[in-house]
N, C-alpha and C positions, 0 to 999 in steps of 0.2 A: 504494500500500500504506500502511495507516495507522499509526502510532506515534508513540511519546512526543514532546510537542514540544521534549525536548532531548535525544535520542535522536541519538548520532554514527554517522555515516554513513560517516566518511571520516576516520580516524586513522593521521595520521602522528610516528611518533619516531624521534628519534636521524637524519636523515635526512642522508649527506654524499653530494655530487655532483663530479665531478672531471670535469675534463677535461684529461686528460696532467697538466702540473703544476698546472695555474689548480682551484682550489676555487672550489664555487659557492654549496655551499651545506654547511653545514659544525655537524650537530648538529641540523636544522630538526626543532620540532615543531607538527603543526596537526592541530585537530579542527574539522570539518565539521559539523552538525548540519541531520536533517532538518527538510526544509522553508525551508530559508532563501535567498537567495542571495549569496553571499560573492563579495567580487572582489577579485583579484590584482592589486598594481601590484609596481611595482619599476623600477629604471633598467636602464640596456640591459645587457644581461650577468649581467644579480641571475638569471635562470633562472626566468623565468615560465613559460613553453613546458614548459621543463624538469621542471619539476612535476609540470605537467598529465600529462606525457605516463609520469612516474615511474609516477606513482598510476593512470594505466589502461594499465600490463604493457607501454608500448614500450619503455621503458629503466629497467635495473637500477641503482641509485645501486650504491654503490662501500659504503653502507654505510646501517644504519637497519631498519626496520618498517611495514610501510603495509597499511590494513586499510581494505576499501573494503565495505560490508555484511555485514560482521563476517566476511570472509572476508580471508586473509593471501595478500595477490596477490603476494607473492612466492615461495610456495609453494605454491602449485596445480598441480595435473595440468592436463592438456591438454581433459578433461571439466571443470572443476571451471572455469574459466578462461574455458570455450567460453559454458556455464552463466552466467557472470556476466555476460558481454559483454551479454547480453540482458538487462540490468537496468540499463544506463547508457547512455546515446547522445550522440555527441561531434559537434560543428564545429568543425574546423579554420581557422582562419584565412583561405583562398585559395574554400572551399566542400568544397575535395578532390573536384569530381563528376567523375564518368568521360566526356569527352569525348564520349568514342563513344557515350553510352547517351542516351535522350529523360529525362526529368524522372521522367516515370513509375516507367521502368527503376530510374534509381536510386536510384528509394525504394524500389525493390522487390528490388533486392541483399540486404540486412539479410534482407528475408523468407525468401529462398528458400537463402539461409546457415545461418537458425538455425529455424526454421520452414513449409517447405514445406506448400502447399496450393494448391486448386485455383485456376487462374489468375482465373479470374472475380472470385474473392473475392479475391484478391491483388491486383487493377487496385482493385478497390472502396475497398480499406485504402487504397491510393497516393492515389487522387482525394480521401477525407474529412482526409489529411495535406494536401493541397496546399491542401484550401479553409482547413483548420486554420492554414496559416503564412497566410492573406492574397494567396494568388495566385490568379488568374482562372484558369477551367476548362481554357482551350485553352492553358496554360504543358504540360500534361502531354505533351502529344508534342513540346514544342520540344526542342533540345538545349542545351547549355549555351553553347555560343557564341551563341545567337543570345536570352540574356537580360543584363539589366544586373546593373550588381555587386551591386544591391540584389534584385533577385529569385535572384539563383545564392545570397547568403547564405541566403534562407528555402525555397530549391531545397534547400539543405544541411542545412538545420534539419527540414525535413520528412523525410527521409531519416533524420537522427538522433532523430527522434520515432516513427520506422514499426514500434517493438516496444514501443512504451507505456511507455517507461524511469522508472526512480525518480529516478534519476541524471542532471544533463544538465552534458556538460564542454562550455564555449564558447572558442573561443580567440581574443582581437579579432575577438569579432565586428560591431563597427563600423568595424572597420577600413576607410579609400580610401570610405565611403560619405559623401553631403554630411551636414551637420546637420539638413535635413528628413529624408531616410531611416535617417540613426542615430538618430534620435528617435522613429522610427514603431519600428522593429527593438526599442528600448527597452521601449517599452510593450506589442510583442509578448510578451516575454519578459516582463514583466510579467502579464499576462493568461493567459500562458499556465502559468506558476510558482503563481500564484492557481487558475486553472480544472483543474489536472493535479494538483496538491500536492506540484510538483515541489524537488527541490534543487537548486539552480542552482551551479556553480563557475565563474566567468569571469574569466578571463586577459582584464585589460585596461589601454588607458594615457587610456583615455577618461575624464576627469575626470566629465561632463555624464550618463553612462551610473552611473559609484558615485553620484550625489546624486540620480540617478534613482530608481533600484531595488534597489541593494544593501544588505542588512541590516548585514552586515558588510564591513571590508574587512581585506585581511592585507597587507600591508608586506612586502616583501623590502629588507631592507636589513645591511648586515655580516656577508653569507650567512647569516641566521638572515629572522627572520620575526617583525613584530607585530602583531598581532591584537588590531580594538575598532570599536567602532562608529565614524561618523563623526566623531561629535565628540569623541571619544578622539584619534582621530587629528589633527586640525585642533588641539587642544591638544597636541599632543604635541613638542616640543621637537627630535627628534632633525632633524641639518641637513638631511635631502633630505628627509623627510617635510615640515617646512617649508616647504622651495622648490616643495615639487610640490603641494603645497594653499594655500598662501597667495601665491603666484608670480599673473603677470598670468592664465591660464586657468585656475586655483583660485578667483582671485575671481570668474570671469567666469561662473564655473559654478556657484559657490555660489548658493543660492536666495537671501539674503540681500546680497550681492554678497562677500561674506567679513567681513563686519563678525563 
């Protein structure tokens, strides 16, 4: 869908996250803009996950506003909700595939959730997703055990792409993959971000993946969030942004070597 190119997609304010007494995130504001793709770091416990999963309706913060396609997903009916599901597509970290279902199958969950039709045409969608993520023909009847970690991530992505979404939430998805398969995975999502005109939000702690492809990147840090390009951030003074872009795998990912 096309629109302004600073056109926000994904506004969050006031955002606080608790868990029992631990605050996580305490006030956070972030706007998303279409077209871009923005990544998430933070150190263990800043709530990257936490976010993600705020801003598409699995968990209610404790406090805040979040507006995902100018719709206030925290106050949606059960239509209004259902409705949006179908205009974002998520990867989970792990892949999330269903065990039990062939590759096919579970591209074809989404379909027959939110859009039903004839199954011909339904196999058809699956097969132009699977050739769309880079996997060979005959992955569609395998199951997910019987692919590697790097085909279950684009098994997952294909899945999360099978209703044409505007939206795409990734959560490490490089994660456990070596550096030649997180670096193909990179430039998928690249190509595919370019070729869709998609928005991309990625939860990551992949240095090599933000000097990839990230337009932007947001910081979690002091349970708030800073937000700037990358070299806002590489100049940015505060101590863990420091250590986590200019530390030994900051430099090593920098295109430059971090000079």
């Amino acid at each position: 869908m096309a629109g302004e190119p600073d056109e926000i997609v994904i506004r969050v304010r006031g955002l606080v996250t608790r868990f029992g007494a631990q605050t996580v995130h305490d006030g956070l504001d972030l706007d998303v803009r279409r077209g871009e793709v923005i990544g998430i770091v933070g150190g263990s416990g800043s709530g990257k996950s936490v976010l993600l999963r705020s801003i598409i309706g699995l968990r209610r913060p404790e406090e805040g506003d979040i507006e995902v396609l100018g719709r206030d997903v925290l106050n949606i009916d059960t239509a209004e909700a259902h409705e949006l599901e179908q205009r974002w597509g998520v990867l989970f970290q792990d892949g999330a595939l269903f065990s039990s279902l062939t590759v096919m199958q579970n591209i074809e969950v989404p379909l027959r959730e939110h859009c039903p039709m004839p199954e011909p045409l339904m196999d058809e969608i699956a097969a132009c997703k699977i050739a769309l993520v880079g996997l060979p023909e005959p992955t569609a009847d395998k199951f997910p055990s019987q692919l590697s970690g790097g085909m279950r991530k684009r098994a997952g992505l294909a899945r999360a792409l099978s209703l044409d979404p505007e939206i795409l939430f990734l959560d490490e998805p490089t994660a456990g993959l070596d550096p030649i398969a997180a670096a193909e995975f990179d430039r998928l999502i690249a190509d595919l971000k370019a070729s869709l005109g998609l928005t991309v939000f990625l939860v990551t702690h992949d240095l090599d993946t933000l000097f990839a492809i990230c337009d932007r990147v947001a910081v979690l840090v002091d349970k708030t969030i800073r937000v700037g390009s990358l070299a806002e951030q590489l100049a940015d003074d505060h101590p863990w942004i420091r250590a986590y872009f200019h530390g030994p795998r900051g430099r090593a990912a920098h295109p430059d070597g971090g000079r």
